[in-house]
C-alpha positions, -999 to 999 in steps of 0.1 A, spaced: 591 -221 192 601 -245 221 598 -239 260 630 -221 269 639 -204 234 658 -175 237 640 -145 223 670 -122 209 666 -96 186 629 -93 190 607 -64 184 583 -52 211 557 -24 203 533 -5 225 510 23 211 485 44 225 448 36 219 440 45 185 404 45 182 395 69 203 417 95 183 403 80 152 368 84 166 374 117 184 387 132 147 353 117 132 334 133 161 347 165 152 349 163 116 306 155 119 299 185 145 278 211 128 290 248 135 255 262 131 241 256 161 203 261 152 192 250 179 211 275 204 228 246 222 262 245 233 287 215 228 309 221 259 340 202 261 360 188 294 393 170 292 416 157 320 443 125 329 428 97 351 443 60 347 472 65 331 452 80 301 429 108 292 392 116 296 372 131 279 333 142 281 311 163 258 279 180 272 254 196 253 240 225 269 253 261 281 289 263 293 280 291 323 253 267 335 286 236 335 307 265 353 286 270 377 269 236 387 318 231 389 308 199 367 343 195 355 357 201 394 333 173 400 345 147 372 380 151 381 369 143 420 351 117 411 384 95 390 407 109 419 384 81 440 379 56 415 419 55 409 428 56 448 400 28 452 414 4 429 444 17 409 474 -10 411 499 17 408 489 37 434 508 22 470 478 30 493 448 25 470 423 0 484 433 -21 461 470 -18 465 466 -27 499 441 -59 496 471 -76 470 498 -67 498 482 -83 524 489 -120 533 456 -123 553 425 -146 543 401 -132 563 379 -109 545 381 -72 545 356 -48 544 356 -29 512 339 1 497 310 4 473 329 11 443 355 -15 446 325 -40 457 303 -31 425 334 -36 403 346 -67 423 314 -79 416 311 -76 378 345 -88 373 333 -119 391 300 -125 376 318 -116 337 344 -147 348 320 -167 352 298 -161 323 332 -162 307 338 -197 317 373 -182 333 381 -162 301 382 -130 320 401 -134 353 414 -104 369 439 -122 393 463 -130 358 483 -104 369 514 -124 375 512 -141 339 511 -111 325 542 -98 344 559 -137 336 549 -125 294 566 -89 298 534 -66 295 537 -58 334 556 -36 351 584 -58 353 608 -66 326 601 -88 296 622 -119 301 650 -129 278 638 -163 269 600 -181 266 587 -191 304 595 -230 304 565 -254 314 570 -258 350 576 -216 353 545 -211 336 527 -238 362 543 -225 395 528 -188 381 495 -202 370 491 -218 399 491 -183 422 461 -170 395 424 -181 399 388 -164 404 384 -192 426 407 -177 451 384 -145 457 351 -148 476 326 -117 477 305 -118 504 284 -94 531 305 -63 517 336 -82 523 366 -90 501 389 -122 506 418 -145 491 423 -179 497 462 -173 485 483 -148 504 498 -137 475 469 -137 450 469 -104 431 442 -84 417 446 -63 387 410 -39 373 427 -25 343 400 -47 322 367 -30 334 382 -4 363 381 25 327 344 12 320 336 21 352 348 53 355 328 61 326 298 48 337 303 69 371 312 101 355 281 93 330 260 91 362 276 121 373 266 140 347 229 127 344 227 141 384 236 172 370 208 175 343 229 162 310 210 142 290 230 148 258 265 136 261 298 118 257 319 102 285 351 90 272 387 74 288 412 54 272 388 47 246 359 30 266 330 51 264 295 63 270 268 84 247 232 94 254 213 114 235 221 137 207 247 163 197 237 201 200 231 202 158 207 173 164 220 144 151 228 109 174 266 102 182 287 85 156 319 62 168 349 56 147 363 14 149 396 13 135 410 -7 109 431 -29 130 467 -25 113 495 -9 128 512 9 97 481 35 95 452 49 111 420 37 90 386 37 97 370 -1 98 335 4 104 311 39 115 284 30 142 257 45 160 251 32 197 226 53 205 221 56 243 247 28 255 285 23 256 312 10 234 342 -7 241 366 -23 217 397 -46 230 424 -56 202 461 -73 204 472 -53 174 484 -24 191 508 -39 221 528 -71 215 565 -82 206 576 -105 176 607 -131 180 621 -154 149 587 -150 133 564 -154 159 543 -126 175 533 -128 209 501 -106 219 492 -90 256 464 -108 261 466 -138 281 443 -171 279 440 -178 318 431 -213 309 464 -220 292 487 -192 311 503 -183 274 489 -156 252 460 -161 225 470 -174 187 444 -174 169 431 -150 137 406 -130 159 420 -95 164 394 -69 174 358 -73 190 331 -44 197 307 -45 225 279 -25 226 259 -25 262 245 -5 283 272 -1 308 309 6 298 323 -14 326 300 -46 309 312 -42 276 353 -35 286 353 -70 304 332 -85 280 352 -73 248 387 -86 264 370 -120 275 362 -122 238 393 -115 225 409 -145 249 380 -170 238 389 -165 197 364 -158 172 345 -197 167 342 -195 203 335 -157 212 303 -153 182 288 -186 198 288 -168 232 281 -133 222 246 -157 201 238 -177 230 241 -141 258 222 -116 232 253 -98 227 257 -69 204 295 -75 192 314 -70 160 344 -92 153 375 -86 132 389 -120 121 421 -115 101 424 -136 70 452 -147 39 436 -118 18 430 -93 43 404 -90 71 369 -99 75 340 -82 95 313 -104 114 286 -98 137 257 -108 159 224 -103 146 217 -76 177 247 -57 166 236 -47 134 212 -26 142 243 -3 152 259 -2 118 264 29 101 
């Protein structure tokens, strides 16, 4: 398609995260009703990020009531979201991308630890995950803002590209600065990952050591379930005319994220253009790789790292999940169908 073609009659689709339904339903389906062993499976759901939560505990639901664990959880994601939530007008974070300044601001601890990773993932990424793409994604339509009628032409997609960059932001002494006024910071890659891994902490302070932390489909497990078997996760098939089951894990005591471009993009005169944007080229990916699985110990690691994987393609992304010890599984679509690959550390995983 060339720069400037008008994209009529084109078909846009957004759907909600399947896999955590899909795993959720396998979850379920695999809980044992004789509880033997006299444990509980007490169950806590909630909205937070413009999704839903939810966490499983394994232990006695008075003793949850009582230590106001889910009062807690929902305390906890009220902070996180009015810490860095771009849709919130007086979040911290809100209010660092509105300001025109370039001296640095003071910041709290959670936006510093997540400001942080995102930092240190971009540039293990070699750029691939950039949090400031923000306005290329709005210029592509998966923002906030409308999707534009025709394809960005070349010196559009410049002028935007040239208001993106990690190189912008500088993290230093507690402090938060942009060397562009109008440089824009978006968390939505790794900001869920962390709110799992804080409410997984949360519920560790309490005494859990047998759980499930889930929202949007990032998640956390430890331990085991109250009939005394490990945590199974559900990764979908990734097609968009059914719900299918591509592979059954078992992560053990560590998170799972899983980032895909099957789910949310629109289609014009034959070509499909996905959500995800390649920061180095300002356009987003085309290539056959269309799902990747990270397992790692921290949720908000494995949510940045499975979207920077998606951007890099799967050549690139299995020689840098090798080379980093990475346990990720890759779904690469092919002319008769799709196949499954994976690192070496991953398989240890597989169900």
């Amino acid at each position: 398609m060339k720069t400037g073609q008008v994209l009529k009659q084109s078909r846009f689709i957004i759907s909600r995260n399947w896999l955590l339904a899909l795993t959720l339903a396998f979850l379920f389906s695999c809980s044992d009703n004789n509880q033997k062993s006299g444990k509980q499976e007490v169950l806590l759901q909630g909205n937070t990020m413009g999704t839903t939560y939810t966490v499983k505990l394994i232990g006695d639901e008075q003793d949850v009531e009582n230590k106001q664990v889910h009062e807690k959880i929902n305390a906890l994601l009220k902070q996180v979201n009015q810490e860095m939530s771009t849709y919130i007008p007086n979040s911290e974070l809100s209010l660092f991308n509105k300001s025109t300044s370039g001296e640095p601001v003071a910041i709290s601890e959670g936006l510093e630890r997540v400001m942080a990773e995102a930092i240190r993932l971009g540039k293990l990424t070699g750029g691939k995950l950039d949090v400031t793409v923000g306005p290329l994604v709005n210029l592509w339509g998966f923002g906030p803002e409308y999707r534009p009628e025709t394809v960005p032409s070349d010196e559009l997609l410049a002028e935007t590209k040239a208001k993106t960059g990690l190189d912008k932001l500088t993290l230093a002494e507690h402090k938060l600065a942009k060397a562009l006024p109008s440089l824009y910071v978006d968390l939505s890659t790794i900001a869920k990952g962390y709110g799992v891994d804080k409410v997984a902490e949360l519920v560790e302070a309490n005494g859990y050591q047998n759980y499930l932390v889930e929202i949007g489909g990032e998640m956390r497990l430890k331990g085991f379930k109250h009939n005394g078997s490990l945590w199974h996760v559900a990764i979908e098939k990734p097609i968009t005319t059914e719900r299918a089951v591509q592979q059954i894990i078992v992560p053990k005591d560590n998170a799972v994220a899983t980032s895909g471009d099957y789910r949310i993009y629109f289609e014009a005169d034959g070509q499909r253009f996905s959500h995800i944007i390649d920061p180095d080229t300002g356009k987003p990916i085309n290539h056959k790789l269309v799902s990747v699985t990270v397992i790692h110990p921290s949720s908000m690691t494995a949510d940045g790292l499975s979207t920077a994987m998606m951007v890099m393609g799967e050549k690139q992304a299995m020689t840098f999940a090798e080379e980093n010890d990475l346990a990720a599984l890759f779904i690469v679509k092919t002319e008769d169908g799709f196949e499954q690959q994976s690192t070496v550390k991953f398989v240890q995983f597989l169900k």
